[in-house]
C-alpha positions, 0 to 999 in steps of 0.5 A: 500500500503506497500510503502506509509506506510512504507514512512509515518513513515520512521525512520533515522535507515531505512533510512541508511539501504538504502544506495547504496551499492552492494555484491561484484559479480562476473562478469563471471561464473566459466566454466560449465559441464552439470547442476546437474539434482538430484532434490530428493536431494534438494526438501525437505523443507530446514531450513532457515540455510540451505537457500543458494540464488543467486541474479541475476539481470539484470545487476551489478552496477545499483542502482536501484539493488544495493538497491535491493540486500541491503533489500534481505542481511537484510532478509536474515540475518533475517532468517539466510539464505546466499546470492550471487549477481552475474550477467552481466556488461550489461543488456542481457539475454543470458549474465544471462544463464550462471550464472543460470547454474552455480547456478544450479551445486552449488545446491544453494536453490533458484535464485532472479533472474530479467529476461532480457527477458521473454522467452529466459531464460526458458531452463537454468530456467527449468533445475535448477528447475529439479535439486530442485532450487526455481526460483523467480523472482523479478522486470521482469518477466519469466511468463512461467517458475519460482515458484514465480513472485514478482511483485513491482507494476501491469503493469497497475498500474505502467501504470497509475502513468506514463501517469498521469505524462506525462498528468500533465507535459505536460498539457494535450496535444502535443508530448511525448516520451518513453525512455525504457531500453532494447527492450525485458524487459518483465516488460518496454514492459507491463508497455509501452502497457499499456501506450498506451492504456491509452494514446489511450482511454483517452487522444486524445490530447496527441501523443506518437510519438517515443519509443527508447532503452538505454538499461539499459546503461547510455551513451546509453539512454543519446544519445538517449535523445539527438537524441529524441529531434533532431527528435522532436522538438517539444517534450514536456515529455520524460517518462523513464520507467527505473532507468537508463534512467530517470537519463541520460535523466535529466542530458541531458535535465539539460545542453540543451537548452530543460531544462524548455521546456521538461520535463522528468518524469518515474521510478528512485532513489531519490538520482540519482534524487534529483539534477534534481528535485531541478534545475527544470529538472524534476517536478515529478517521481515514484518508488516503494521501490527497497529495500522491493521489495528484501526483500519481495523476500527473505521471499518468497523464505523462504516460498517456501523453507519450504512449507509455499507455494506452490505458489497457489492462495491463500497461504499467508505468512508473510514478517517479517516487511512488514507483511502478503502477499498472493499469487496472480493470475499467482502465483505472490505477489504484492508489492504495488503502485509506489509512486510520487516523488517530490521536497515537498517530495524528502528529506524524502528518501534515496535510 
């Protein structure tokens, strides 16, 4: 697992690599005409001088994509190729349309984009590929209509750290709730039917009783932390599959009368959850490394971009200091296994 082996042997020099700090974006795309359609131009194998990737994200000032982008600016610098984050203020799929279209005119090699829906991205991500753009995706997937999926960890495996810690923190029985992100994130919606399976098969005595939506939104999910605890009283866990919402659920729960009686676990940064760790609001949360997830997707692009892959089953290529990878099923690398989060471990990482 490329996470728990980098995390055993972290040094302080990577560690400030880690640091939360975003490229500055723009936050609305320059007027469209009709998205530059000659591939011929742009589908010969680029030198990596000549790589030129938008970064888009679901949403700009998040965290979780801060550190994301930082590991794709370090391969990039690698590799010599250049990069632009840009995207929407909020998380939303027609919001990213107009930032692929715009990539497309400019004829950029390749887009690191994470969808905000599934499906609905598809025509504006067809017509840059006509026109010779790699599409990559990276954290949410479009599994229809991109090259390549860099996937942080399986759905079934993200599945399975969540339920063991819904399962540890409330002892093994009574209520649980799902805090998401936005109601058509293709990865949240995997991660929480997977849940429920697992949930379904193996633990009887526990009841997940209500999936609600902050939308990537910090003021959102915090108000619906709130209204999750006046609709069930007798909640035990409140699982948030989301950076944001982890956070906004333990600054909640950190102030209420629920601190030591609900616990909140899921997916988050340590530097967002170190405070709530430490005061007992949360015993135990999980993430992957966000800025390998990046860096990773750069050098596959890189590999796309010069013919290493073709994103067959099978292809394999190195990822400068994470080492070799090889294209999976459905044409997606895996990154590796969450890693737990707690208050033994906590002050090993910064991100």
């Amino acid at each position: 697992m490329k996470f728990t082996k980098t995390a055993v042997a972290l040094s302080a020099a990577a560690l400030a690599l880690m640091s939360a700090c975003t490229t500055p974006a723009a936050t609305t795309a320059p007027s469209a005409s009709a998205p530059a359609t000659d591939a011929a131009a742009s589908s010969a194998p680029a030198a990596s001088g000549d790589l030129k990737i938008t970064i888009l994200p679901k949403n700009l000032g998040n965290p979780y994509f801060d550190t994301s982008t930082k590991g794709m600016e370090a391969a990039a610098k690698e590799i010599g190729a250049t990069t632009e984050q840009v995207g929407p203020a909020e998380a939303a799929a027609d919001a990213q349309v107009q930032y692929i279209e715009t990539a497309t005119q400019q004829k950029v090699s390749a887009i690191a984009l994470s969808a905000n829906d599934q499906t609905a991205l598809c025509d504006s991500v067809k017509a840059a590929q006509a026109a010779g753009v790699k599409v990559v995706t990276f954290d949410s997937d479009a599994p229809t209509c991109r090259d390549l999926f860099i996937n942080q960890a399986t759905s079934e495996g993200i599945a399975k750290v969540l339920v063991e810690m819904a399962v540890d923190q409330s002892g093994g029985s009574g209520e649980v709730a799902v805090l998401s992100a936005t109601a058509n994130a293709t990865n949240q919606n995997a991660w929480i039917d997977a849940m429920k399976k697992s949930l379904a098969a193996d633990h009887p005595d526990i009841k997940l009783v209500d999936v609600v939506y902050g939308d990537d939104q910090d003021q959102k999910s915090f108000d619906e932390t709130q209204a999750l605890l006046q609709k069930h009283p007798k909640l035990k866990v409140i699982v948030a599959p989301t950076t944001v919402g982890i956070a906004a659920a333990a600054r909640y729960i950190s102030t209420s009368d629920a601190k030591g009686k609900v616990m909140v676990t899921g997916l988050g940064t340590p530097n967002d959850m170190r405070a709530f760790v430490k005061d007992g609001t949360v015993k135990e949360f999980a993430l992957w490394n966000p800025e390998e997830l990046g860096y990773l997707t750069v050098h596959a692009i890189k590999a796309l971009a010069d013919g290493t892959i073709k994103g067959a089953e099978g292809d394999k290529f190195t990822a400068g200091k994470l080492g070799d990878y090889t294209v999976g099923a459905n044409q997606t690398v895996l990154l590796g296994d969450p890693y737990k989060f707690n208050a033994e471990n906590i002050d090993n990482f910064n991100f």
